[in-house]
C-alpha angles and dihedrals in degrees: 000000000000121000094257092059093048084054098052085046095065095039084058091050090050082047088060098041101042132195091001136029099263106161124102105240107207100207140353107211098209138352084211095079123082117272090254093054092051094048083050086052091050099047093046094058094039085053086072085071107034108042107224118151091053087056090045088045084055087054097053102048090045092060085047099056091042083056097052092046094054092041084058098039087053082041089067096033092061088050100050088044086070106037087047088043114040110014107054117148086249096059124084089147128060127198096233090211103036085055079054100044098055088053112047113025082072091048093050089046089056103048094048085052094049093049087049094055090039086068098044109044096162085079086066090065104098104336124146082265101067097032083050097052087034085056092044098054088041081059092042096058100034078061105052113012106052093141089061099048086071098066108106123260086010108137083047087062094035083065094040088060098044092042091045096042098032107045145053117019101331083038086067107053093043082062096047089048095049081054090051097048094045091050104042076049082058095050107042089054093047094050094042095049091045089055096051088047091046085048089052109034150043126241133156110212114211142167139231137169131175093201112022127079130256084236101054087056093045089050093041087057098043085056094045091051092043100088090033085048094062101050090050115265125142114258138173117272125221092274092046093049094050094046095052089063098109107258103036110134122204108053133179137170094028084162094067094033092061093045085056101054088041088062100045088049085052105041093035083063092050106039087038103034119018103030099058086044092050086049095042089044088061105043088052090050086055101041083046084061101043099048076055100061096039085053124126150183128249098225084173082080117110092240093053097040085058090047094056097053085058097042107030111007113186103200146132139201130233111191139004113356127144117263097234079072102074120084093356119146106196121171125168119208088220114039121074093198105050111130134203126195122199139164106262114199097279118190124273113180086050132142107224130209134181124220116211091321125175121237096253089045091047085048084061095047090052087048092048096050095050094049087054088043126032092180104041116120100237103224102139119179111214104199108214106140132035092264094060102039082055083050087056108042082054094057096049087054096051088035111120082195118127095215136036118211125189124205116212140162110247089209087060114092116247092241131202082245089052097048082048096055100039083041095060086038098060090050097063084065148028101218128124113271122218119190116208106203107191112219108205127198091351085303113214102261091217078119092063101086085048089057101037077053102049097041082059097052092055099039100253105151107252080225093065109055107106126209107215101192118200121226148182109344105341082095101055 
């Protein structure tokens, strides 16, 4: 299974359970191993139950097939829009330029309008688009897969697919690849249906205009049979071009003179059309796998947050506690809200600071630092004004400390003023950030999405945000 797919996987899983982490997990192999790799683990044992990856492997060969069905639709689009064009019975003359015109000014519409939604992928988030395709997949499979429709949690999964899959960044080159595809379909049926006609019939292309000049056509082709003319195809000359005008009397070679034009028709829809959307086609299906594997998950979210105290705690203890406490791993196959604390690795050549702290919270940064570190010279500065959070910009730049940690109360806001600061913090030095929440008199943790968030908007690692939970007397 790739990464993509195991995250995919747990955001399936998040799909199922909604708001909050509800489902019982049977075992965790080891705490050792990184928050992700533990939610892979549990996703994949809660996919035993649930049933998730045949349900996702129906999704993606449903997108497939709907692919396939529009390419061939648009297949046969592009072929009836010659023969009904160009090849009536009626017709045993063709405008050169109109024939080009109804081909390719959509086309150019529709590529300007591609590249215009390509750099701006937000317009993907819930526009019509994506409700349209969203509603004709829902139709598609309430048509032909009722028996599907009936396995449990499945339309949550069916939008977790299409959102995952169908916005953002990844969101935009699946698009780009399914108008590719459309248009290279259209092409190719157009190009191969103008070969079979060409093969079969005889038409003389011309060309006519009431305002324009002679000169401005006879430019116009010599541009258009410039690229054709160096790989080798057959294109009009300057006298062809000239007697095909309506009108013009004295012809000879029409033979030739059609040929010509039959080639510039052929080669301009393949140069022109099919070629750029079978190059774009594949740099979008690159791109497409390359925004998957770069894919990840936003574990600042609430339901993640929630998650990680369960999986992967990182907390310590200040005051009385029972021993059989530390280090302890305790998971319980049915209850899905056992809990287990245990010490992480927490930093020890590290440079601490302290953010708008009380007195008394200050008092249990200073405690906590000394029980991590018997031999640390307790000198915290607590940056509460503007002097001191000068004072103490200056000193992380100066620091020869491998690590930064920052004490903060979990019950204080994340503030714009604060992003600004640690944010301007973070930028003096390169070292690793750890963020101390201290948790007081078993503090609500409704806090802790706003600092997951916030640590995630600054670059702080998620790994590394520390609960430091009072106990016994340090609080009084």
């Amino acid at each position: 299974m790739s990464q993509f797919e195991s995250r995919l996987l747990v955001e399936g899983v998040r799909a199922i359970e909604g708001a909050s982490p509800n489902q019982p997990t049977q075992f965790i192999k080891s705490k050792n191993k990184s928050f992700e790799a533990l939610l892979f683990e549990r996703a994949e044992e809660l996919d035993i139950t649930l049933q998730l990856t045949p349900l996702f492997k129906h999704f993606q060969k449903l997108t497939k097939n709907l692919y396939s069905l529009f390419a061939f639709l648009l297949f046969i689009l592009g072929g009836l829009a010659v023969k009904k064009m160009l090849f009536t019975e009626q017709l045993t003359s063709v405008n050169f330029f109109w024939a080009f015109a109804l081909f390719f000014i959509p086309n150019l519409l529709m590529f300007c309008a591609w590249i215009a939604l390509f750099l701006k992928p937000s317009v993907l988030e819930n526009s019509s688009l994506s409700k349209f395709s969203l509603s004709l997949l829902k139709l598609f499979e309430r048509k032909f897969n009722k028996q599907q429709l009936k396995r449990p949690g499945y339309w949550s999964l069916f939008s977790c697919y299409f959102e995952l899959h169908f916005s953002k960044n990844l969101g935009r080159y699946q698009l780009s690849k399914l108008t590719h595809l459309l248009w290279l379909s259209y092409f190719t049926g157009a190009t191969l249906m103008s070969v079979v006609m060409l093969a079969t019939h005889q038409v003389d292309f011309v060309w006519q205009t009431s305002i324009l000049s002679s000169d401005s056509f006879q430019s116009l082709t010599q541009l258009l049979a410039y690229f054709p003319q160096q790989i080798g195809f057959t294109v009009p000359n300057i006298e062809q071009i000239q007697q095909s005008h309506v009108g013009t009397e004295n012809l000879f070679d029409p033979e030739s003179r059609r040929l010509a034009w039959s080639s510039l028709l052929i080669s301009s829809l393949l140069l022109y059309g099919i070629i750029p959307r079978l190059i774009l086609l594949v740099a979008m299906s690159y791109q497409s796998k390359r925004a998957m594997k770069k894919y990840s998950l936003d574990l600042s979210l609430p339901y993640y947050v929630q998650l990680r105290q369960r999986l992967k705690p990182n907390k310590t203890t200040l005051g009385i506690q029972d021993a059989d406490d530390e280090d302890n791993f305790i998971t319980e196959a049915n209850d899905s809200h056992y809990q287990h604390r245990h010490r992480e690795h927490l930093p020890r050549d590290y440079y601490p600071a302290a953010i708008e702290l009380s007195s008394q919270q200050l008092s249990l940064a200073q405690l906590h630092l000394q029980d991590n570190d018997p031999d640390a010279v307790i000198n915290i500065i607590n940056a509460c004004e503007h002097s001191t959070q000068q004072l103490l910009l200056s000193e992380i730049g100066q620091t020869s400390c491998n690590e930064i940690a920052l004490y903060v109360a979990l019950r204080r806001v994340p503030d714009r003023g604060l992003k600004r600061f640690v944010s301007q913090l973070i930028s003096l030095t390169d070292k690793p950030l750890y963020l101390f929440l201290i948790v007081e008199n078993s503090t609500a943790t409704q806090r802790d999405n706003d600092w997951y968030q916030f640590a995630d908007s600054v670059g702080i690692e998620l790994d590394n945000i520390v609960h430091i939970e009072v106990k016994g007397d340090n609080n009084e």
